[in-house]
C-alpha positions in Angstrom: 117.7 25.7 136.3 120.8 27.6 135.1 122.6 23.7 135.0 120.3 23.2 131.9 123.2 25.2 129.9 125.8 23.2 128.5 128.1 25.5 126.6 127.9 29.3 126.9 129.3 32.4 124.2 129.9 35.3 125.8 130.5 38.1 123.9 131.3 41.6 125.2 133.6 44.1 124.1 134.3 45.6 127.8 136.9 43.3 128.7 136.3 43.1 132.7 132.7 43.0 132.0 133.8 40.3 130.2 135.8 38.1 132.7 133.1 39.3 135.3 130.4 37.4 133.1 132.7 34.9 132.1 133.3 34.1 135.7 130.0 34.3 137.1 128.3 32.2 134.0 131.3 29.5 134.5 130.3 27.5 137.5 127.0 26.6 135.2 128.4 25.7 132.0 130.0 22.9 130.5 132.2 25.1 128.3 132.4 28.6 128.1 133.9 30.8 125.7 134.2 34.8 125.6 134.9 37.3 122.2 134.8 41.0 122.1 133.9 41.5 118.2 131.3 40.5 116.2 134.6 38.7 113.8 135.2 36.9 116.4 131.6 36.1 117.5 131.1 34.7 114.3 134.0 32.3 114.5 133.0 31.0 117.8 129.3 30.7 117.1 130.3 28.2 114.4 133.3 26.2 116.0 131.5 26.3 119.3 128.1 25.8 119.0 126.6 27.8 121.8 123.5 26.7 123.7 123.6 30.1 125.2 125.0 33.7 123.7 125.2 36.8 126.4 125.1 39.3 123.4 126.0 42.9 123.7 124.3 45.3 121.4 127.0 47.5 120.4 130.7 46.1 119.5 133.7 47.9 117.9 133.0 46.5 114.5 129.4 46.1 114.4 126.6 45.0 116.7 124.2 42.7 118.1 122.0 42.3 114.4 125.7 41.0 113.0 126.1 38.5 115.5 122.5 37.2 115.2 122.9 36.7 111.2 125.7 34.7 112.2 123.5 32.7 114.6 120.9 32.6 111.8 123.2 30.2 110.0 123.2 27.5 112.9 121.7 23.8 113.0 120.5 24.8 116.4 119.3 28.3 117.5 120.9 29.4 121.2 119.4 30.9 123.8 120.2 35.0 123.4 120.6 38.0 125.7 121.2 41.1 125.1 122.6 43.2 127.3 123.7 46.8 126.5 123.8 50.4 128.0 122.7 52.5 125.6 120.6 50.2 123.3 117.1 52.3 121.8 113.8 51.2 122.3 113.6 50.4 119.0 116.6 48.5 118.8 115.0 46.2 121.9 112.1 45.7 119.9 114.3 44.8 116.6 116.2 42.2 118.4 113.2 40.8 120.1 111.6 40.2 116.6 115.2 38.3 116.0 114.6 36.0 118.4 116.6 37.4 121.5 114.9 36.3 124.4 115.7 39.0 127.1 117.5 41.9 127.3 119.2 43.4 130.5 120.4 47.1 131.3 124.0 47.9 132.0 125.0 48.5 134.4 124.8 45.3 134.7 123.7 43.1 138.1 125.2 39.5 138.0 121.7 38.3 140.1 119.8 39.7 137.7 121.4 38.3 134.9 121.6 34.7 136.7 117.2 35.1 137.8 116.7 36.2 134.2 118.7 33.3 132.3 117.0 30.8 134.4 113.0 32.5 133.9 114.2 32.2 130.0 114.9 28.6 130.0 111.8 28.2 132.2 109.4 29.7 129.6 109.2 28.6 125.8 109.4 31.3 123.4 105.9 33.8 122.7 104.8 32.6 119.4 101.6 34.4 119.3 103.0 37.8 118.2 105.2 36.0 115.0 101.4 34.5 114.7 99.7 37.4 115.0 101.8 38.9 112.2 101.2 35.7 109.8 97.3 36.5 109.5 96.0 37.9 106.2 100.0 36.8 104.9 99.9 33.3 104.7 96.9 30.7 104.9 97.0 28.4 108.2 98.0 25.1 106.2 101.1 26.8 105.0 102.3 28.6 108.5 101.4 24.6 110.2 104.2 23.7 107.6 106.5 26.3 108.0 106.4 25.1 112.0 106.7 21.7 111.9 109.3 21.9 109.4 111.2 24.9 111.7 111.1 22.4 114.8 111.8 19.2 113.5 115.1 21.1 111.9 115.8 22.6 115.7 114.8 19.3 117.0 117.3 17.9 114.9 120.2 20.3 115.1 120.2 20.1 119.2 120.3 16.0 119.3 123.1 16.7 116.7 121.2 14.7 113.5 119.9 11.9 116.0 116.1 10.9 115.1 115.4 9.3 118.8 116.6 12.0 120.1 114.6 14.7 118.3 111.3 12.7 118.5 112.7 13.1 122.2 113.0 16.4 122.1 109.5 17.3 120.1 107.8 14.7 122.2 106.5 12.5 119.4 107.2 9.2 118.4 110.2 8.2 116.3 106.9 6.9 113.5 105.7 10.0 113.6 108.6 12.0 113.1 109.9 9.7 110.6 106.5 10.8 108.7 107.1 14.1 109.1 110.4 14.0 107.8 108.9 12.5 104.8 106.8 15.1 104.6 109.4 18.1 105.0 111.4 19.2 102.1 115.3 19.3 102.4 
């Protein structure tokens, strides 16, 4: 499963943590790249394009919530972890609602990390809560548009602008996504 990751974004301030992950995430990337600040984070998120971030939650000049308003600002939203050894319950929650799909413990176990990327990238993200949260804000009609418009963007941004390859993607028909597109604002 882990072979579904193309280019991975390591970022970790312990530097042998670092080349640990860097070495055991390697083997299963196309490209991999490792920073130990969120500056530097920020840079690669943009010239690399991650499909995959290993985040830690606390880095010399910021954190985790940094990095992920960088990631905010992508065509294409990457996988995250989070992995940190002092990170508050609260802060797990925080970067759940972010969109951070798992978070890991230090000390950290390389299995673990390699069983939980790959049960990540088995399972689509739990929408019900964000859902949940929508009722009594916003009528049905207008959350339907806010999703369609949020994953034909995402469908968009990961088959790098190509339409065949979104409709691909979304599993729809290049008409129909052609009409949705008509339909979405810019």
């Amino acid at each position: 499963m882990l072979d579904r990751m193309k280019r991975i974004l390591v970022v970790e301030d312990d530097s042998s943590l670092r080349r640990a992950l860097s070495a055991a995430l390697s083997p299963r990337a196309s490209a991999l790249t490792a920073c130990g600040t969120v500056a530097a984070a920020r840079a690669e998120l943009h010239a690399f394009q991650p499909d995959v971030v290993v985040l830690d939650v606390a880095l010399p000049d910021g954190d985790a919530f940094d990095v992920l308003d960088a990631v905010d600002a992508l065509a294409a939203m990457p996988l995250v972890l989070a992995v940190s050894g002092q990170a508050s319950p609260d802060q797990s929650f925080r970067l759940a609602q972010r969109g951070v799909r798992a978070f890991l413990p230090k000390p950290l176990d390389l299995t673990t990390l390699e069983r939980t990327l790959e049960d990540v990238l088995a399972q689509p993200p739990d929408l019900v809560p964000h859902l949940r949260a929508a009722v009594g804000h916003a009528p049905v009609h207008d959350v339907e548009k806010v999703v369609r418009r949020t994953m034909v963007a995402e469908a968009l941004g990961r088959s790098h602008g190509s339409k065949n390859g979104a409709a691909k993607i979304l599993h729809v028909s290049r008409q129909l996504l052609q009409h949705m597109l008509r339909g979405t604002p810019s």
